[in-house]
C-alpha positions in Angstrom: 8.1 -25.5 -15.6 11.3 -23.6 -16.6 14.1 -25.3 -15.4 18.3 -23.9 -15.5 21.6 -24.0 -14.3 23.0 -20.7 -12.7 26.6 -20.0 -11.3 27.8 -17.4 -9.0 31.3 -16.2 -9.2 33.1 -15.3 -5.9 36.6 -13.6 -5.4 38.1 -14.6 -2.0 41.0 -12.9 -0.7 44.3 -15.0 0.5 47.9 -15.2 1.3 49.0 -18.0 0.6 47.6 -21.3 -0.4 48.3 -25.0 0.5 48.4 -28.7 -0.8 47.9 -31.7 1.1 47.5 -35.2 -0.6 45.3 -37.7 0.8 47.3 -40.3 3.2 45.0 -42.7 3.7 40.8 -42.8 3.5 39.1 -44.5 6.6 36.5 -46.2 6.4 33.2 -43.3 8.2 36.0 -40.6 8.7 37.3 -37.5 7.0 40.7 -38.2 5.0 43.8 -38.0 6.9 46.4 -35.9 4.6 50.2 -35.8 4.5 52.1 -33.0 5.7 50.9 -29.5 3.6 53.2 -28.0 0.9 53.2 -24.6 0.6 52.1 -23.6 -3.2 53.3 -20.0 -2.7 51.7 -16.9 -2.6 48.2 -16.3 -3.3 47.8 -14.2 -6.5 43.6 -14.4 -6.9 41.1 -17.0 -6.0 37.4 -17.5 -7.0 34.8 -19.6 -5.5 31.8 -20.8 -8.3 28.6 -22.0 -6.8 26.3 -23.7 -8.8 22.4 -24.4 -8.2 19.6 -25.6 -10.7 16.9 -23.4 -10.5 13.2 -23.9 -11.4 10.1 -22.1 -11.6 6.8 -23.7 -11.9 3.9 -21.0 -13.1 0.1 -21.3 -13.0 -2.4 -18.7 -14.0 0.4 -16.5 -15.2 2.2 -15.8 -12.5 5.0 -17.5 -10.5 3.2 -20.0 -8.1 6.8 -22.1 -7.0 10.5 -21.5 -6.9 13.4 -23.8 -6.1 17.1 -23.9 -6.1 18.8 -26.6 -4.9 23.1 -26.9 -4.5 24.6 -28.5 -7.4 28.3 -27.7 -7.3 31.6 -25.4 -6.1 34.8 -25.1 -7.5 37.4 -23.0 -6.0 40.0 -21.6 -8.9 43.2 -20.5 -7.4 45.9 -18.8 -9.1 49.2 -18.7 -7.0 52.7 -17.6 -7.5 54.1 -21.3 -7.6 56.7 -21.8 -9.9 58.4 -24.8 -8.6 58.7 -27.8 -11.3 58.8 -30.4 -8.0 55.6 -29.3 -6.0 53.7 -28.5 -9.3 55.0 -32.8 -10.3 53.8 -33.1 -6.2 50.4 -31.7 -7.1 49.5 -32.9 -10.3 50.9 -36.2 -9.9 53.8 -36.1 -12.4 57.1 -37.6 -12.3 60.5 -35.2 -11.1 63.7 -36.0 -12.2 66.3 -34.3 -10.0 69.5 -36.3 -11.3 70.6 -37.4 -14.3 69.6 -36.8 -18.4 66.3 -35.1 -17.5 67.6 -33.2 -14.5 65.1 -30.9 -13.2 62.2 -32.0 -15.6 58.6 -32.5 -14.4 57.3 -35.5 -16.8 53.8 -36.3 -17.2 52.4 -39.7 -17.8 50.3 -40.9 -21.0 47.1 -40.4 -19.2 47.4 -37.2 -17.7 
């Protein structure tokens, strides 16, 4: 049996593009999100789709195939360049006042 990973690529048009954090999680629901930030315009997006393929042969030829749904990841690129909503996104600290005035700062873990 030959077993393997495969991914297909996907370019998906868009305008803009959106952030929402989570608010809160209940409990055999969908998340409820904050209010959406806008991230800018859209500059390109791709969509990867991953499945794990196998083939099992007999008799030389092909007798079985099966892919099954691993995966997606959407990759966005956008035209954001604010040092707040990117801290908003990525879960940084902003300092808008004082010695580090307009700084995004990122913790130890990130």
């Amino acid at each position: 049996m030959a077993f393997a990973y495969k991914t297909l690529k996907v370019p998906i048009g868009m305008r803009r593009s959106y952030f929402g954090a989570i608010a809160t999680e209940p409990v055999n629901s969908h998340p409820i999100y904050e209010s959406p930030v806008s991230m800018g315009e859209g500059v390109k997006c791709e969509l990867s789709i991953t499945t794990a393929t196998a083939s099992i042969y007999g008799d030389d030829v092909d007798l079985l195939d099966i892919e099954t749904f691993v995966g997606a990841q959407a990759d966005a690129e956008t035209a954001c360049d604010d040092l707040e909503t990117n801290a908003l996104i990525f879960g940084h600290a902003y300092a808008s006042s004082g010695d580090d005035a307009s700084v995004e700062i990122s913790g130890v873990d990130d």
